[in-house]
C-alpha positions in Angstrom: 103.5 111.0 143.3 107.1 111.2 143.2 107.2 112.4 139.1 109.5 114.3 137.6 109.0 114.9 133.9 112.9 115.1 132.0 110.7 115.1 128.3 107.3 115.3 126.8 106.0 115.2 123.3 104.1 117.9 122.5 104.3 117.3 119.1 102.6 114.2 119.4 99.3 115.7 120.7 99.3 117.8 117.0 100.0 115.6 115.2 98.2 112.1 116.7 94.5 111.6 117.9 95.8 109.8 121.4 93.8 106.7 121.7 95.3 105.0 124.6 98.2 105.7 127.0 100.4 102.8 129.2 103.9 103.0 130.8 106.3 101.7 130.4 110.3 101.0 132.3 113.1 101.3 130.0 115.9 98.8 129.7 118.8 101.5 129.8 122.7 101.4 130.6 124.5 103.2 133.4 125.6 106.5 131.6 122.2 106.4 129.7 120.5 107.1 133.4 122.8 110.1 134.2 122.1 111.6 131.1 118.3 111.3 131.3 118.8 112.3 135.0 120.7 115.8 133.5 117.6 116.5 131.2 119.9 115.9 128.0 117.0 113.5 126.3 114.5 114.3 123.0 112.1 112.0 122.6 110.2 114.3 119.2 111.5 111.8 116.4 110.6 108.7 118.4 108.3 106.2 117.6 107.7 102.6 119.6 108.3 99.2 117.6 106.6 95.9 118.4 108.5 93.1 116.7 107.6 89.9 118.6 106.7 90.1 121.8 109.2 92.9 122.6 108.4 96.7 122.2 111.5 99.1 121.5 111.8 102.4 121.5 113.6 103.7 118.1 114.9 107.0 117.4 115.1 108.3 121.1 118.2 110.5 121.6 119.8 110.7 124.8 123.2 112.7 124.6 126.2 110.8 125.9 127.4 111.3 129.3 130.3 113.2 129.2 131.8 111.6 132.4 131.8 108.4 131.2 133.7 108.8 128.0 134.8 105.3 127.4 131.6 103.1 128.9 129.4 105.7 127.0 126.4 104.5 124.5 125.0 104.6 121.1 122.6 108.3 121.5 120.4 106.6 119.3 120.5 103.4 119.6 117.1 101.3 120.2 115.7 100.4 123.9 113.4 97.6 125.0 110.4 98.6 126.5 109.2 97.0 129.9 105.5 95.7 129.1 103.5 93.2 130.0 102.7 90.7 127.5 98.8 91.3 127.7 99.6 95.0 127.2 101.8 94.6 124.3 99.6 91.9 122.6 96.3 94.4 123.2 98.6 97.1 121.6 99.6 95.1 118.5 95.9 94.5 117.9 95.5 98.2 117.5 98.6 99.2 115.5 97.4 96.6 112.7 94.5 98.7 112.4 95.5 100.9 108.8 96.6 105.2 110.4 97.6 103.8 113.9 100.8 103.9 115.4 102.6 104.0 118.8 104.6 107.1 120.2 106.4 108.4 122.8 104.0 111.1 125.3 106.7 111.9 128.1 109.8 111.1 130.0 109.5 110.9 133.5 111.5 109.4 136.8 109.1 107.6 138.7 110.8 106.9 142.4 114.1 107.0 140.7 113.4 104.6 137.7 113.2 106.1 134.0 109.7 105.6 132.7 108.0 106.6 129.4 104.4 107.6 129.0 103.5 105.6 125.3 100.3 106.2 123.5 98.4 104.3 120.9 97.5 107.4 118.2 95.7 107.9 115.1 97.6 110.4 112.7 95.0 113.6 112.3 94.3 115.4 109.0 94.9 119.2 108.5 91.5 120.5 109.3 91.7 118.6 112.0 94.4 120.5 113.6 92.7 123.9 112.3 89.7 122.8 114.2 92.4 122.0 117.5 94.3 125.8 117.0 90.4 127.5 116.5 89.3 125.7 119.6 92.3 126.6 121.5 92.3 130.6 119.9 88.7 130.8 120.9 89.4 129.5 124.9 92.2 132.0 125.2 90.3 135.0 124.1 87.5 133.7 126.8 90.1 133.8 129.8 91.6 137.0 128.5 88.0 138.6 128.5 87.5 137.0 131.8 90.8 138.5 133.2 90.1 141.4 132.1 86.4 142.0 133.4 88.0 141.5 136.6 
């Protein structure tokens, strides 16, 4: 695989139960490329829209590209999301569910083309996330104990 990961969500894996994951191309302008190839992207605050039978991605920044100063875009502006229709009909079936919604995973360049790594998640309560920190306290003091009996 020729992957190269510009962004990932790691808050999304806190915060979100991640149900299931699809990619998708974005729709993106010339300077908006450059910039995602320079690693100036955050993808944190974003969430995916369906309205229709288009997805968009909302609240994405990707910092303008100084080079291009006049033919530069909106940092923030919304971009469509390249789905097939089965794939965004199955998942507007699971967002009308009450708790579930769509976000961004990663950013990745996939041969050259800009893809993004969405995933259909369930938000998690606060003991959930105290059970997730436990769980990942207790497997680091295993490795550390394993490390250092050897």
């Amino acid at each position: 695989m020729n992957d190269k990961v510009i962004s990932t969500n790691k808050k999304a894996s806190h915060e979100y139960f991640l149900l299931d994951k699809y990619e998708a191309g974005l729709v993106l302008q010339g300077s908006e490329i450059k910039s995602i190839r320079a690693g100036q992207v955050s993808i944190k605050e974003a969430y995916v829209k369906i309205t229709g039978d288009e997805a968009w991605l909302v609240n994405a920044h990707i910092a303008p590209y100084d080079p291009a100063s006049k033919q530069n875009h909106d940092p923030k502006r919304d971009r469509k999301l390249l789905l097939n229709r089965k794939e965004i009909d199955k998942i507007w079936d699971l967002v009308r569910q009450k708790g579930v919604t769509v976000v961004p995973v990663r950013l990745y360049l996939s041969n050259g083309k800009a893809k993004l790594e969405i995933a259909v998640a369930k938000g998690k309560h606060n003991y959930d996330k105290r059970q997730d920190l436990a769980k990942r306290d207790a497997q680091r003091e295993i490795e550390r104990s394993l490390r250092n009996k050897r």
